[in-house]
Structure formats: structure tokens, C-alpha cells
C-alpha positions as CSV (number, residue, x, y, z in Angstrom):
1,X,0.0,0.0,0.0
2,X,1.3,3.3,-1.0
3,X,1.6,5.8,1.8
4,X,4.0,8.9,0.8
5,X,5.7,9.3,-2.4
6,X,8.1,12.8,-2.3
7,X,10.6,13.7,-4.8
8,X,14.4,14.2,-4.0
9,X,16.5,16.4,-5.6
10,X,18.5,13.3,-7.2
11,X,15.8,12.5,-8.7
12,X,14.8,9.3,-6.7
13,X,11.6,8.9,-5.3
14,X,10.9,8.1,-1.7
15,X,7.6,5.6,-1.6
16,X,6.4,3.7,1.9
17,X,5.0,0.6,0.8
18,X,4.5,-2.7,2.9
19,X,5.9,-5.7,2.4
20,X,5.1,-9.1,3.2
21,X,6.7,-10.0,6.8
22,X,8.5,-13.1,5.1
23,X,9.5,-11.1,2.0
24,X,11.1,-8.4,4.8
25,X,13.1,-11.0,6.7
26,X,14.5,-12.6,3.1
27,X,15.7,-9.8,2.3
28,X,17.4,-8.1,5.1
29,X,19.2,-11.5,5.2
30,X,19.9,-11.4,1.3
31,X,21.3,-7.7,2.7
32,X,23.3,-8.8,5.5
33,X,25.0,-11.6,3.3
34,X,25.9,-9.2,0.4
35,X,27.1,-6.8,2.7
36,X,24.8,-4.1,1.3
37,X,21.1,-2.6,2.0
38,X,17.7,-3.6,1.6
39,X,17.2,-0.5,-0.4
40,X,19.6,-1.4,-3.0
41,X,18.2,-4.7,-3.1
42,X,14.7,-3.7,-4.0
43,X,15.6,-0.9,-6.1
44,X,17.7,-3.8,-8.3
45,X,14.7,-6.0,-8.0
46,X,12.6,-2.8,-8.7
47,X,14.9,-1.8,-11.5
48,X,15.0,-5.7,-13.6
49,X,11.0,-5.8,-13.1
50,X,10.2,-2.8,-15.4
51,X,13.6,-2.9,-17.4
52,X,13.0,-6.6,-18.0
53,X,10.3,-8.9,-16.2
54,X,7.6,-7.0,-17.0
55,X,8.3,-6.9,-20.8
56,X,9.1,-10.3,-20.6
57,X,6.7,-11.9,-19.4
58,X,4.0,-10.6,-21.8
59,X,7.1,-11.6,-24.9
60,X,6.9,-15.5,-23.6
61,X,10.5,-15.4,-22.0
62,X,11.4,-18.5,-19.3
63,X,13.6,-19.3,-17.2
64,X,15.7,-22.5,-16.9
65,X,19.2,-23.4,-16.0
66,X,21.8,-21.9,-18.8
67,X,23.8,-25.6,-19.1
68,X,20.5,-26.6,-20.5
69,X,20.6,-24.0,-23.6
70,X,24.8,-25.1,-24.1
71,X,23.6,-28.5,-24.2
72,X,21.2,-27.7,-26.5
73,X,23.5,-25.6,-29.0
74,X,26.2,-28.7,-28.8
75,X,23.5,-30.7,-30.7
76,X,23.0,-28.2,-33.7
77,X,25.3,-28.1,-36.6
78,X,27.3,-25.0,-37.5
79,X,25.2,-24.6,-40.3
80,X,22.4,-24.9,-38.2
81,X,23.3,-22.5,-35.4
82,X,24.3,-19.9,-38.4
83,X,20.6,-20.5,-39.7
84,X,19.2,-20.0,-35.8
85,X,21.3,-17.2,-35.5
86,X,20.1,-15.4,-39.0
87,X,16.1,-16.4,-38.1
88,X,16.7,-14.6,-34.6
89,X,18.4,-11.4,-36.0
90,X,15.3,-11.4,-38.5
91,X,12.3,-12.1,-36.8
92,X,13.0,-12.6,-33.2
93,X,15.3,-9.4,-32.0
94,X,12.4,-7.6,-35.0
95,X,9.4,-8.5,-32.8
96,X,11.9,-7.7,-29.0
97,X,13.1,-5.1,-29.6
98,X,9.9,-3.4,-31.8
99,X,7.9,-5.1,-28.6
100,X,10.6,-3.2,-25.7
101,X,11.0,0.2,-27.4
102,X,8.3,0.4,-29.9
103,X,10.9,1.3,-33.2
104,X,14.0,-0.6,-33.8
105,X,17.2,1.8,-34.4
106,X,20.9,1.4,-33.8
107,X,20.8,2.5,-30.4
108,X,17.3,0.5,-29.5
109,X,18.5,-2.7,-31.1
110,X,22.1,-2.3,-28.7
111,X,20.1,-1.8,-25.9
112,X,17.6,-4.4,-26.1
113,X,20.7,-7.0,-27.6
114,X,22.9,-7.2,-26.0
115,X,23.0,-5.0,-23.0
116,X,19.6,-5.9,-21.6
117,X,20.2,-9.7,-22.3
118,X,23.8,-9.4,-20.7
119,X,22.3,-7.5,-17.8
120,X,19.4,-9.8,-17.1
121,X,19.5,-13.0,-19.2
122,X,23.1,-13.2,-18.0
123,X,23.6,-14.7,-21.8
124,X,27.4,-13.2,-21.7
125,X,29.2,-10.3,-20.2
126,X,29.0,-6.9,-22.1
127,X,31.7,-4.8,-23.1
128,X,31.9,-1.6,-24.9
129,X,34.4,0.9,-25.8
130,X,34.8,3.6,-28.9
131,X,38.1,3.1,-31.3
132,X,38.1,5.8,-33.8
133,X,34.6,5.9,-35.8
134,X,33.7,2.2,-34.3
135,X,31.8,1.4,-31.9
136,X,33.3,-2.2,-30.5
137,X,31.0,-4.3,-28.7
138,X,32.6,-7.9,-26.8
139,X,30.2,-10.3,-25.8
140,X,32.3,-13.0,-23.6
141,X,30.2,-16.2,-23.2
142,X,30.6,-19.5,-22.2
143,X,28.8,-21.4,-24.3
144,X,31.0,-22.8,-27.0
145,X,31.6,-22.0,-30.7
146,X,28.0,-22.5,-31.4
147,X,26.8,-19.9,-29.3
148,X,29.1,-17.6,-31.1
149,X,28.2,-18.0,-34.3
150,X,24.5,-17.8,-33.3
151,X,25.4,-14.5,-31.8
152,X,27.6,-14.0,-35.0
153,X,24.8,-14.6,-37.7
154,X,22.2,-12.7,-35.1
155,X,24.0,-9.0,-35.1
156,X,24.6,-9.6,-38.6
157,X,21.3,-10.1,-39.6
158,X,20.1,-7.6,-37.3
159,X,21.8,-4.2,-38.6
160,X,22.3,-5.6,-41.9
161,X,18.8,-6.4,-42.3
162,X,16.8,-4.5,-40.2
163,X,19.1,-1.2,-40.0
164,X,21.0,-1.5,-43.3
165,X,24.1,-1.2,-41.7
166,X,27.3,-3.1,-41.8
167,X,28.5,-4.1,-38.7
168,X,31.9,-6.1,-38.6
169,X,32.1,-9.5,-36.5
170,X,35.1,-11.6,-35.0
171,X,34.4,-14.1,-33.3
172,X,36.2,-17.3,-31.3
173,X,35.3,-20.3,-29.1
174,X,33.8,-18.1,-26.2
175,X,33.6,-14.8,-27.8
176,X,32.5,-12.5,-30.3
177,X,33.3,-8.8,-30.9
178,X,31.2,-6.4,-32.7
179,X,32.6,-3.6,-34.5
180,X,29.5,-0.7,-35.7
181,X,31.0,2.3,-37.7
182,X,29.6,5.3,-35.4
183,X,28.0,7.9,-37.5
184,X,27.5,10.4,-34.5
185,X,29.9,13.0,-34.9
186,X,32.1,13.2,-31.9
187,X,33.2,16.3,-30.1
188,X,37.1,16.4,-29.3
């Protein structure tokens, strides 16, 4: 039940709400184990519902373990995980990421894959840096070479297809690094 909501001057809202006596004691020990505050705790919880639950849900995503998906890819084919990867930057990121941000663009289709999928899918960790004109994206997985050329054939399709943009891929057993020429001018 909402009782006061007052506005801060970072910007942060200050809400009273009630909590379930159970859900209280869960996480103050979640807190105490972590070494950091409830607070924190339910703003991250706060933060992955409307950033990625929420949308989720409605889009059909599940949860299982991640071993299960490796397993999975070690059963497909190369050419079969490049064809998975090319349906997904087609059709699948398409329907996300139109779905998520209601118009797919360079910076909606980085945010919605990979950042959010890194962030909350825990699919790989996300790196991103700026050489030159390029924007260079490393996604570090562990899934074996299958997962990277699904990731591989996915961003290619993506901004080839859907953007018409060239986007420059390297990939290895457990990684793959994007490289997007950066049309922004930049301010030096």
C-alpha cells in the first residue's frame, strides 16, 4: 500500500510501501549476506522488473538453467546455429526489440541485444568501448563455438537487415566482438 511518495532532488523517489513480513526477513538476510542494504536490493529488483520482467513476461521469455541451452546448441550443426542465428536477427530481435522500445534503431537494437540480455538474461558479459569511428562491442560467453556463431549470424542479420548497416564481426570459441562504424559526430 502506497503511503508517501516525495521527490528528491537526485531525482529518486521516496515511496512507503508494505511488504510481506516473510519477504522483509528474506531480504534483510539477502542484505546482511551481500554486505549491502535492503534498499539497493529492492531498487535492483525494482529496476530488472520494469527494465525486463515485466516486458518479458508478456514476450513469452522462461527461465531455466543456462547448461541446459549449451547443451542444446552442442547438438546443432554449425550450419544450423548460423541459420538459428540469422532467423533470430530477422524475426526474433524484430518482434523484442519493436515489442521493448516500440521502433527498432541502432541504439534501441544495442540496448535491447545485448545490453539488456547481458544484464538480465546473464547470456554473456558486455563490453563496450569507442576506437576511432567504431563502436566495438565484446560479448564473452561460455557457451561454446556454437553460441558464437549464433550471436555471430544474429547481429549480422540484425543491422544488416533490419538497419541496413554493416556491422563487422570476430568471433572465437567463447567470444565475439562487434565492431559498428559510429555515425555520431564526436566532439574532441
Amino acid at each position: 500500500m502506497l503511503a508517501a511518495v516525495l521527490m528528491t532532488p537526485k531525482g529518486s523517489v521516496t515511496r512507503s510501501v508494505r511488504i510481506e513480513k516473510d519477504a522483509d526477513e528474506r531480504l534483510r538476510k539477502l542484505a546482511d549476506q551481500s554486505d549491502t542494504s535492503v534498499n539497493t536490493l529492492v531498487n535492483r529488483a525494482l529496476r530488472k522488473f520494469v527494465e525486463w520482467d515485466a516486458y518479458g513476461e508478456k514476450f513469452g521469455f522462461v527461465t531455466f538453467p543456462g547448461i541446459i541451452l549449451v547443451k542444446m546448441m552442442d547438438h546443432l550443426s554449425e550450419e544450423e546455429a548460423t541459420e538459428l542465428g540469422k532467423w533470430a536477427g530477422r524475426n526474433l530481435l524484430k518482434e523484442y526489440i519493436t515489442f521493448w522500445f516500440k521502433e527498432v534503431t541502432p541504439e534501441t537494437l544495442i540496448e535491447g541485444f545485448p545490453r539488456l540480455f547481458a544484464k538480465y538474461a546473464h547470456a554473456f558479459a558486455y563490453e563496450e568501448h569507442v576506437e576511432d569511428d567504431y563502436r566495438v562491442i565484446i560479448l564473452k560467453h561460455s557457451g561454446g563455438p556454437r553460441w558464437s556463431t549464433f550471436y555471430q549470424e544474429a547481429a549480422e542479420t540484425a543491422f544488416r537487415e533490419l538497419l541496413n548497416r554493416e556491422i563487422h564481426v570476430e568471433k572465437s570459441e567463447n567470444q565475439v566482438v562487434l565492431r559498428l562504424r559510429w555515425v555520431e559526430k564526436r566532439i574532441k
